[in-house]
PAFI-774384 format. One record per residue (C-alpha): residue in one letter; x, y, z; residue number from 0. Coordinates in steps of 0.1 Angstrom, whole numbers, m for minus. Layout:
<sites>
[site 'a',[X,Y,Z],NUM],
...
</sites>
This chain:
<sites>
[site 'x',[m331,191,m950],0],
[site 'x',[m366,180,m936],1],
[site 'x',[m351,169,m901],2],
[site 'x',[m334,197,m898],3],
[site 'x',[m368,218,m906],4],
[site 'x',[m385,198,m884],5],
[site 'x',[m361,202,m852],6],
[site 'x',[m363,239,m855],7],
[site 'x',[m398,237,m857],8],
[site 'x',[m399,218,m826],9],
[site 'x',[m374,242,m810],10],
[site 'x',[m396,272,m816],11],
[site 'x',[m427,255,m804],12],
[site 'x',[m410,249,m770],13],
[site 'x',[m397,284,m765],14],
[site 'x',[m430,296,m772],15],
[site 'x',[m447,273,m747],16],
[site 'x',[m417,282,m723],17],
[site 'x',[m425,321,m726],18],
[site 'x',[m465,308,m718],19],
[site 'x',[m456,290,m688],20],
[site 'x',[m437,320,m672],21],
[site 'x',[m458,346,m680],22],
[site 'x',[m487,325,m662],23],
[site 'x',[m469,316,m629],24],
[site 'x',[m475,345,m602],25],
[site 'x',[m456,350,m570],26],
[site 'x',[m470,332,m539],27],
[site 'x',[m474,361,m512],28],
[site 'x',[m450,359,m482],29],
[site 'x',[m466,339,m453],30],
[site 'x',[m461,353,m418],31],
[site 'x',[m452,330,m386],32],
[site 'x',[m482,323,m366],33],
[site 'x',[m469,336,m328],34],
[site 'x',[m473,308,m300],35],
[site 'x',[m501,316,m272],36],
[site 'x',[m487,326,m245],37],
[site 'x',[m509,314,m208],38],
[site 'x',[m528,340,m194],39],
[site 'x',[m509,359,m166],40],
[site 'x',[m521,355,m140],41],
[site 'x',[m533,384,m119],42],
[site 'x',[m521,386,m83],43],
[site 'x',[m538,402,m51],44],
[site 'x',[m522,432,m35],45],
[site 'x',[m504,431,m4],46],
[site 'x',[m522,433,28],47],
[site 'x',[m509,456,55],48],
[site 'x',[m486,433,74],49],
[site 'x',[m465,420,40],50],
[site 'x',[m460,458,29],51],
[site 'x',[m447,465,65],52],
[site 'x',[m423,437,60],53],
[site 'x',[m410,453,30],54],
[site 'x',[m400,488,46],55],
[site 'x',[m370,495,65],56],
[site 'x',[m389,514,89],57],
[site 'x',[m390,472,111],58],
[site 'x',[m353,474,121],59],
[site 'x',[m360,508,141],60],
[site 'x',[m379,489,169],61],
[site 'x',[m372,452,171],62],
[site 'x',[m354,443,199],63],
[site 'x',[m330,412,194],64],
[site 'x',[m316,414,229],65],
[site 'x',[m322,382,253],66],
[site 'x',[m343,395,276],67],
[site 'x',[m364,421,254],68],
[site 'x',[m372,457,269],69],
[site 'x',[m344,457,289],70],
[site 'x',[m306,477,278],71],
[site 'x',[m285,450,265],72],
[site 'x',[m247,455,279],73],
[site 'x',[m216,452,260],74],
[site 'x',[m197,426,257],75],
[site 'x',[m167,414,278],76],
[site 'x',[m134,414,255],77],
[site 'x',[m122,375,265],78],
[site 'x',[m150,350,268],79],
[site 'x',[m124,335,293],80],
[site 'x',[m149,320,329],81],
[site 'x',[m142,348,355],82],
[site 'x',[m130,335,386],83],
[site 'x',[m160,325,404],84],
[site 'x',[m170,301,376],85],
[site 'x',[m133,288,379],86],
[site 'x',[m127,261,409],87],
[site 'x',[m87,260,400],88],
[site 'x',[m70,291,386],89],
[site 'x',[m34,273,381],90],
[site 'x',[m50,245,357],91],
[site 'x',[m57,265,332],92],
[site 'x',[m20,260,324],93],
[site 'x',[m26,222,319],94],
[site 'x',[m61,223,304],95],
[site 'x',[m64,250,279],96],
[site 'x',[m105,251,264],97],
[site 'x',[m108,249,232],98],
[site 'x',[m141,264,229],99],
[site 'x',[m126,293,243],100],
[site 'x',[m122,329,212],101],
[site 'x',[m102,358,220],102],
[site 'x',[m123,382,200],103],
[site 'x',[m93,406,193],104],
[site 'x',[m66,378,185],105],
[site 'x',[m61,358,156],106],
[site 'x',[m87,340,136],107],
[site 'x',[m83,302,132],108],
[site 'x',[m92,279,110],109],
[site 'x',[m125,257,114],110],
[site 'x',[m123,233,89],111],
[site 'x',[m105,205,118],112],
[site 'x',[m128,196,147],113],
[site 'x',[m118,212,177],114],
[site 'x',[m109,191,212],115],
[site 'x',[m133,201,241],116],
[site 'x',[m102,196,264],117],
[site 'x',[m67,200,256],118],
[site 'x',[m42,183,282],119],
[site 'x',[m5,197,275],120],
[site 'x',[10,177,299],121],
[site 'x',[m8,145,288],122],
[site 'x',[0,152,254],123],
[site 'x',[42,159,265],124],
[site 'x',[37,123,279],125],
[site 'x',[25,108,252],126],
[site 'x',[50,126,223],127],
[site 'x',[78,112,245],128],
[site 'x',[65,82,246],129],
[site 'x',[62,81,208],130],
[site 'x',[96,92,203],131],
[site 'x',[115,64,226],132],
[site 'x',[89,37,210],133],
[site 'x',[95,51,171],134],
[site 'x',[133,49,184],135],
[site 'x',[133,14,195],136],
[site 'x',[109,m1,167],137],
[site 'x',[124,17,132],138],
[site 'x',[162,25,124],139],
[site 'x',[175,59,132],140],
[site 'x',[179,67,84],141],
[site 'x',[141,51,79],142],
[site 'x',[121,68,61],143],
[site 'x',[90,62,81],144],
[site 'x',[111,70,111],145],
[site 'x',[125,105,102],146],
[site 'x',[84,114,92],147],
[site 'x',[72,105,124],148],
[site 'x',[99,127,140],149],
[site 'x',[91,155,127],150],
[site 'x',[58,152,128],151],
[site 'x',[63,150,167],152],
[site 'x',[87,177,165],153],
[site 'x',[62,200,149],154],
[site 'x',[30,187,172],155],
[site 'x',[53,199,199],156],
[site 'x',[62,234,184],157],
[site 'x',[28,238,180],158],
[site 'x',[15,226,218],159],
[site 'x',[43,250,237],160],
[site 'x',[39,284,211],161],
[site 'x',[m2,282,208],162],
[site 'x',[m22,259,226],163],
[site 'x',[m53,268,211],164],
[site 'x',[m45,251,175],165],
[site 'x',[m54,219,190],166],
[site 'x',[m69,206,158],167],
[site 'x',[m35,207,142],168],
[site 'x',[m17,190,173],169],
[site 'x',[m41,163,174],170],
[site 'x',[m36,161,136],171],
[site 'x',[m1,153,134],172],
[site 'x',[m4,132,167],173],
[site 'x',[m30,110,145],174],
[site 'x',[m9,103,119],175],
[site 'x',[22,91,145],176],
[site 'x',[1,72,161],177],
[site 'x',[m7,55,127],178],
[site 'x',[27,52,121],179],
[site 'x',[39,34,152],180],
[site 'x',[4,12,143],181],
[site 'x',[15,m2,111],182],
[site 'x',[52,m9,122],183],
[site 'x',[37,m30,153],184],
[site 'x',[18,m50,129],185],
[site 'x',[51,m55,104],186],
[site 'x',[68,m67,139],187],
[site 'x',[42,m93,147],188],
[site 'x',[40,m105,106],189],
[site 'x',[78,m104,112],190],
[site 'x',[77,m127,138],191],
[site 'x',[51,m150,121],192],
[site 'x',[74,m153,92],193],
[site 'x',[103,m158,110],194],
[site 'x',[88,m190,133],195],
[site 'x',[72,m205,98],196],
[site 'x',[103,m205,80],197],
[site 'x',[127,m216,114],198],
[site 'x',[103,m244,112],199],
[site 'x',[105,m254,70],200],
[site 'x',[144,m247,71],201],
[site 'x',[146,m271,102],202],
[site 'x',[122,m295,87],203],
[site 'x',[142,m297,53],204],
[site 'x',[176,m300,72],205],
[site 'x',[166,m329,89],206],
[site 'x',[148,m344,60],207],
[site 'x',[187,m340,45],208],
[site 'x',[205,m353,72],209],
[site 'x',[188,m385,72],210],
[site 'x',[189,m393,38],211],
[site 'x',[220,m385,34],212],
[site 'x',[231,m413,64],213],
[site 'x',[206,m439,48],214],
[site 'x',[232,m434,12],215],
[site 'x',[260,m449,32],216],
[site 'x',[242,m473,52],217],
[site 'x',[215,m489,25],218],
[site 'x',[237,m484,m6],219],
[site 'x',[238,m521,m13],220],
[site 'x',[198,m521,m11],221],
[site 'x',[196,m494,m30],222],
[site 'x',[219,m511,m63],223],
[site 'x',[195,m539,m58],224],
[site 'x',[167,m521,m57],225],
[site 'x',[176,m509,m92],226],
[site 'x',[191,m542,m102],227],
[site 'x',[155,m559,m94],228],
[site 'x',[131,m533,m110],229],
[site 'x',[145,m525,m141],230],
[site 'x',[163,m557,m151],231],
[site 'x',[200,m535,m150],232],
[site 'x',[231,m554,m149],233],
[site 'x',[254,m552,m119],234],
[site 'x',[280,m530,m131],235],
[site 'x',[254,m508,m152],236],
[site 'x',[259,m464,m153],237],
[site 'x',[229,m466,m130],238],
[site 'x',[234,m491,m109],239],
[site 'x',[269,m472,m102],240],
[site 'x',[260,m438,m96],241],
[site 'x',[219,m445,m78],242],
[site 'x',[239,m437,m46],243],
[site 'x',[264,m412,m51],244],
[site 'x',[235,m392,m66],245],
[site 'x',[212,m396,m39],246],
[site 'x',[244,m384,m14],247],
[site 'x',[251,m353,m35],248],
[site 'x',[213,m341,m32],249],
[site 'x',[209,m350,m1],250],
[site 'x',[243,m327,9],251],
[site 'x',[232,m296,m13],252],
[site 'x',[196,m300,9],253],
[site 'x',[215,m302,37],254],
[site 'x',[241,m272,29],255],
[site 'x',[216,m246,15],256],
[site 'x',[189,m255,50],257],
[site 'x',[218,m248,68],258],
[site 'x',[231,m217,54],259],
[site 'x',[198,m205,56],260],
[site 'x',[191,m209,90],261],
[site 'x',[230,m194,97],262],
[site 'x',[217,m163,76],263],
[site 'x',[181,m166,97],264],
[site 'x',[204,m161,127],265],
[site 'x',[221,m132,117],266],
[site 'x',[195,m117,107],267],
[site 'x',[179,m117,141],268],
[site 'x',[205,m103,155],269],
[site 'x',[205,m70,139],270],
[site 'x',[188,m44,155],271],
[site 'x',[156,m37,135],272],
[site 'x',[152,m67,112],273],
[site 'x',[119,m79,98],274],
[site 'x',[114,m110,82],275],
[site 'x',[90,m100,55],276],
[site 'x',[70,m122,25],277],
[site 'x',[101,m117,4],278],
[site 'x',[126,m129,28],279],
[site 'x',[102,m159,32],280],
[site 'x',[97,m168,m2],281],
[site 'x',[133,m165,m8],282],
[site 'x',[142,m186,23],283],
[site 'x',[118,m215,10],284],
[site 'x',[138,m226,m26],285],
[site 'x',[175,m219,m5],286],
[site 'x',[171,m259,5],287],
[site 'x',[160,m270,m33],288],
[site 'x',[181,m250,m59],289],
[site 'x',[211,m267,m41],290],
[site 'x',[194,m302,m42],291],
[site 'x',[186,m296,m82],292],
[site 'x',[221,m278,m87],293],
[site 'x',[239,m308,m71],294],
[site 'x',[222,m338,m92],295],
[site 'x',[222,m318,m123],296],
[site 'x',[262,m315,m113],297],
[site 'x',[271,m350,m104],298],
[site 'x',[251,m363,m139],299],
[site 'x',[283,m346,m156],300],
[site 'x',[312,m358,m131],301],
[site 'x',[294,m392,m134],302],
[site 'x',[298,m389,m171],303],
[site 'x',[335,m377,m172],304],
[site 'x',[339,m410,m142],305],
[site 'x',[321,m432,m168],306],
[site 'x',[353,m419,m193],307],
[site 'x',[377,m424,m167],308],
[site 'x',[367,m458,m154],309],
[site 'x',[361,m446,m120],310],
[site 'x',[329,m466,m102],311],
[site 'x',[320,m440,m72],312],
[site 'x',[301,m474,m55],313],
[site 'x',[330,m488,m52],314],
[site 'x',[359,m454,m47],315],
[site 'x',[343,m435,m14],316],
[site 'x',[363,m404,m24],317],
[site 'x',[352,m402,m57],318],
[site 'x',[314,m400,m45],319],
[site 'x',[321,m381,m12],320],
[site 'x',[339,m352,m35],321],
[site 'x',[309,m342,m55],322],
[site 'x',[288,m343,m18],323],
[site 'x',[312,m318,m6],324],
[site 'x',[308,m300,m33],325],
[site 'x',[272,m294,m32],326],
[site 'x',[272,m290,2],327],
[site 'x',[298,m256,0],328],
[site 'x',[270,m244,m29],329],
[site 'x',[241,m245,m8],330],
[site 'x',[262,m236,23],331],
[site 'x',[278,m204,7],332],
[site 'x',[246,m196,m18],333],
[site 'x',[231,m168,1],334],
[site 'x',[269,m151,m1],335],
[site 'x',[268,m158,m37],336],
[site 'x',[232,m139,m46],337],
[site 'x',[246,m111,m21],338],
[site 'x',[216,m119,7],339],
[site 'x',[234,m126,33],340],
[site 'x',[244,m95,59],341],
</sites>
């Protein structure tokens, strides 16, 4: 009973100081924003005479802008063509048409392309027929790059015989032909760079072939000995059996795939616009070794199934000389296999 007593007590003393508290706190009055000082202005002179004459339209009533002031201006001509006495040759200007030269009345072109001081027609006629025979002899008659450049020619030309003032367009499209016939002279010369480093490497590796492929028949004994003395092998050993053949059957897949290439090489020339490129060169340089790698992985399983068989190729020349042949039509015939050749 007491507690309770005593928490009301205490609950009435706090709303009575609560009430105090309020009735004691006033409003703060509103503060206004102090403005930001502004520089002083500052003050300008007044005109003088000659900058309020400036200003009034009353100036454009007696200025002369004429070259030689005081004196009438006369109109002007309606073709800023040279009259005749300027001209020393009437008929040329046929063949050399001015650039710098406006028709006031006639069209308006655009000068965003340079213009040529001189325009020769017939120099330019020469020189489009001289891009059209070259284009014709260095790039197929379906290329892409060739159709391009003929019609830009075609449309230089259009251009040159209806209006032989847009010379900046003319020179235009001549520019890009001429860029044209640029990068197919540089793919001729690359061509012809690939072509003599690869005749070379195919020749090299045909060689290499042909040689080691002789030395198999004539050192064979040498050869089993060789094998016999280094590694301690007995005389009618799998090695000492098949050292030789193997040696023939890579050496005939060198020789076949060299050969076929340079067959395909040939060919190739002959056609009318073909380019020996970095592709065709990379390709032409594994033709002599994926024969030489196909034919001793090839004769390890005929050597095997000979093994079975009781066949010793030292000994049975047609049992080693089939494999050869063998490798040799693979490397021969490889480039008709991947679909590279013609």
């Amino acid at each position: 009973g007491r507690r309770n007593e005593r928490l009301y007590g205490l609950e009435q003393q706090y709303d009575a100081y609560r009430r105090n508290q309020e009735s004691s706190i006033q409003p703060a009055p509103p503060s206004r924003p102090t403005p930001p000082q502004l520089p002083p202005t500052p003050r300008l002179d007044p005109p003088d005479e000659q900058t309020r004459w400036a200003n009034t339209p009353e100036k454009w009533n007696w200025q002369d802008f004429s070259a030689t002031p005081g004196q009438p201006s006369e109109p002007p001509p309606p073709f800023a063509f040279p009259s005749s006495e300027e001209s020393s040759a009437g008929d040329e200007l046929g063949r050399s048409v001015s650039a710098m030269s406006v028709v006031i009345n006639g069209k308006k072109r655009s000068t965003l392309l340079p213009r040529m001081s001189t325009l020769d027609v017939d120099s330019l006629n020469r020189e489009i027929a001289t891009l059209h025979s070259e284009i014709g002899s260095l790039l197929p008659v379906g290329h892409e790059s060739s159709e391009r450049a003929r019609h830009l020619l075609d449309k230089a030309y259009s251009i040159l015989q209806s209006d032989p003032m847009r010379s900046a367009e003319v020179e235009y499209y001549m520019q890009q032909v001429r860029t044209i016939v640029q990068r197919v002279r540089q793919a001729r010369l690359w061509s012809d760079h690939y072509r003599d480093r690869l005749r070379l490497y195919l020749s090299s590796w045909l060689v290499l072939a042909l040689l080691v492929f002789m030395a198999r028949y004539i050192y064979q004994v040498s050869m089993e000995s060789a094998i016999i003395h280094w590694f301690s092998a007995a005389s009618d050993s799998f090695a000492v059996q098949n050292i030789a053949a193997l040696i023939g059957v890579m050496a005939a897949g060198a020789l076949g795939g060299s050969a076929g290439a340079l067959y395909t090489m040939r060919l190739h020339t002959r056609l009318d616009h073909g380019l020996f490129d970095r592709k065709y060169g990379l390709r032409g340089l594994m033709l002599p070794i994926i024969p030489t790698i196909v034919g001793a992985v090839g004769y390890i399983l005929v050597a095997v199934v000979y093994a079975f068989l009781g066949i010793n190729p030292a000994l049975n020349i047609v049992a080693a000389a089939l494999p050869a042949v063998a490798a040799f039509a693979f490397g021969f015939s490889q480039e008709s296999l991947y679909g590279t050749r013609g």
